[in-house]
C-alpha positions as CSV (number, residue, x, y, z in Angstrom):
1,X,7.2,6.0,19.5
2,X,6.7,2.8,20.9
3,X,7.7,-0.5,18.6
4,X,4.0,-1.8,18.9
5,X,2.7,1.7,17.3
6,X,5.2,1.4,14.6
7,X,3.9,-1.9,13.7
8,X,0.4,-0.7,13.7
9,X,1.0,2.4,11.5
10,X,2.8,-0.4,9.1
11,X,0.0,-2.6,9.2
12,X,-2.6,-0.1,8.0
13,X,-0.8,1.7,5.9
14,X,0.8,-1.4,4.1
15,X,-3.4,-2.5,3.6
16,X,-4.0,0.7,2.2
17,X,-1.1,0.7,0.1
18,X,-1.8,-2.7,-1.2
19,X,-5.1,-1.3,-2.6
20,X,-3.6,1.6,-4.2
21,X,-1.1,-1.1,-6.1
22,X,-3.5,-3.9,-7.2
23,X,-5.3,-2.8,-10.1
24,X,-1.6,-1.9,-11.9
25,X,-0.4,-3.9,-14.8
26,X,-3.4,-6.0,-14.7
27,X,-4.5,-7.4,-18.1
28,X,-7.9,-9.5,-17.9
29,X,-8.5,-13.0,-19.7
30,X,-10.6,-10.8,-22.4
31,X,-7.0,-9.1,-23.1
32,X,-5.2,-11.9,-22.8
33,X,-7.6,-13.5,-25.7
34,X,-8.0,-17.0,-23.5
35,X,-11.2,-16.9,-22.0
36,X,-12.0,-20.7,-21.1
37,X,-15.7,-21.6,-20.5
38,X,-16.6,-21.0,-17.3
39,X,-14.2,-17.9,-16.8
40,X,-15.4,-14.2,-16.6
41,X,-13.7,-12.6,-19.3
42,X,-13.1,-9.3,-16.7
43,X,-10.8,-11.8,-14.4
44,X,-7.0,-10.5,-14.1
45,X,-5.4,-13.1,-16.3
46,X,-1.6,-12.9,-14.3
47,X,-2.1,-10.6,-11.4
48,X,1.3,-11.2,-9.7
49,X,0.4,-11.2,-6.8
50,X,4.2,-11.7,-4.5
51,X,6.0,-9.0,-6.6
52,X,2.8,-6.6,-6.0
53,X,3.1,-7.3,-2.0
54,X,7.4,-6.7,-2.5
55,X,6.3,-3.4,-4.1
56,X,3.8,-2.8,-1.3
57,X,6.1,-3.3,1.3
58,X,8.7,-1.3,-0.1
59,X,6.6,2.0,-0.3
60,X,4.7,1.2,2.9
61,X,8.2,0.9,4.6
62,X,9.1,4.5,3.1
63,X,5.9,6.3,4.3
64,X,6.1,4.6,7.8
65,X,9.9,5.9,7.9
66,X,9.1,9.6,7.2
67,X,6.1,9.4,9.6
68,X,8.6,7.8,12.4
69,X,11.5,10.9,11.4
70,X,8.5,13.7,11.3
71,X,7.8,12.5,15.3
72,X,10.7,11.4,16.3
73,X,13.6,13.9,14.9
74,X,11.1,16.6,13.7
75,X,8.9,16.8,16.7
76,X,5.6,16.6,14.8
77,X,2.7,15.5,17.0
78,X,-0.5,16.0,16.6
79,X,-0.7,19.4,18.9
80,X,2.2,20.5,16.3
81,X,0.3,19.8,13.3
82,X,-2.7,21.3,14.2
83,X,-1.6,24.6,14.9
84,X,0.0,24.3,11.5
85,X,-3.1,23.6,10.1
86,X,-5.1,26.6,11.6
């Protein structure tokens, strides 16, 4: 698998990962019982935002690694997989 695919795969996957993580934890300013004039009270209070994208990196590394191991060491492509499939 070339390096430029690997990146790619990481790329997306650490996007969609990133969604998935987000909404975790996240206590609004309504929770938080500081709502200042001018603030929706729905608007994440501490959202945490660099340990969320350590987090995100760390499980987007993971998946990437077992997708690189299924093609490279288990042979999975996508021929493979769909006769699996059927």
């Amino acid at each position: 698998m070339p390096i430029y695919s690997i990146f790619a795969v990481y790329f997306i996957i650490w996007w969609l990962v990133l969604f998935m993580v987000l909404p975790f934890g996240v206590r609004t300013h309504e929770e938080e019982g500081n709502v200042l004039l001018g603030t929706t009270p729905s608007a994440p209070a501490n959202l945490r935002l660099v340990r969320k994208a350590i987090i995100t990196s760390v499980i987007s590394a993971i998946i990437v690694y077992g997708i690189w191991y299924g093609y490279v060491k288990m042979g999975w492509t996508a021929e493979v997989l769909s006769k699996i499939a059927l």
